[in-house]
N, C-alpha and C positions, 0 to 999 in steps of 0.2 A: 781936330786936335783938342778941344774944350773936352771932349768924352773920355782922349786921354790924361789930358791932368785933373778930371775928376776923379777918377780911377786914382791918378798915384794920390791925391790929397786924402781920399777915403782909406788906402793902405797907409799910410803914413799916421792917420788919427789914429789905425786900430792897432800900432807902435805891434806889430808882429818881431820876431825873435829872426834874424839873419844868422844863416850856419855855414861852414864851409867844410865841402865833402870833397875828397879825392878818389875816384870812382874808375872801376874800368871801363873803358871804351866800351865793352859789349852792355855793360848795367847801365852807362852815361846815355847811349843811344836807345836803351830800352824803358830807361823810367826816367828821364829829362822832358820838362814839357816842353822847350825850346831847343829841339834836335839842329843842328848844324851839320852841313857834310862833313866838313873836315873839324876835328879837335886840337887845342894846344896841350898838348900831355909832357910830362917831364917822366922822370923816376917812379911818382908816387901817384902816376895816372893823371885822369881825367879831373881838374880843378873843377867840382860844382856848385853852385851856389843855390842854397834852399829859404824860399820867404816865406816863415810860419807854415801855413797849410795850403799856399797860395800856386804854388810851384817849385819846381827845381831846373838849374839853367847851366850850361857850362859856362864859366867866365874865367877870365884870370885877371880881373881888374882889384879896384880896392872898394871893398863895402866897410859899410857899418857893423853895428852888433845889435841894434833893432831900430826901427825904422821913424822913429820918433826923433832918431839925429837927422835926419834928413828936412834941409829948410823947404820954403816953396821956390817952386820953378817956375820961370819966366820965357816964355821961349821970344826968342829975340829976328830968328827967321829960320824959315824952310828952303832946302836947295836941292832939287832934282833932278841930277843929271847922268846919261848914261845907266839908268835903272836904278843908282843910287840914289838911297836920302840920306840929306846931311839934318841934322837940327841944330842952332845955334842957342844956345841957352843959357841963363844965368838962374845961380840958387844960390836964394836970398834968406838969413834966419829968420825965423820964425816967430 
């Protein structure tokens, strides 16, 4: 887990630019690096979200606008079960 919050602390210093795109299903499964089986699409397509140069994801959650608002995380525990993982975590400003 330490590989992964070095990962996001190193994205976070390098304060990347967060964008959000509404994409078709056929573009969202063709150039998303975090392909999902099924999408949440509404009206205006496939909600996806783009980190600087880093990726694009479908999400329909709430971001930032660059990545320098994001405080550090804390993970608090890991839960395994039935093939899922849960992560319980707190973030803390910076």
């Amino acid at each position: 887990m330490s590989r992964v919050l070095t990962r996001y602390s190193e994205l976070v210093r390098l304060d990347l630019a967060v964008k959000i795109h509404f994409w078709s299903e056929e573009k969202a499964r063709r150039d998303c690096t975090g392909v999902l089986e099924s999408f949440k699409q509404d009206d205006d397509g496939v909600r996806v979200v783009e980190i600087g140069d880093v990726g694009s994801y479908p999400c329909g959650g709430t971001h930032v606008l660059r990545l320098k608002e994001c405080g550090k995380i804390v993970v608090r525990n890991i839960k395994r079960q039935k093939g899922i993982s849960k992560i319980g975590y707190e973030v803390q400003d910076v």
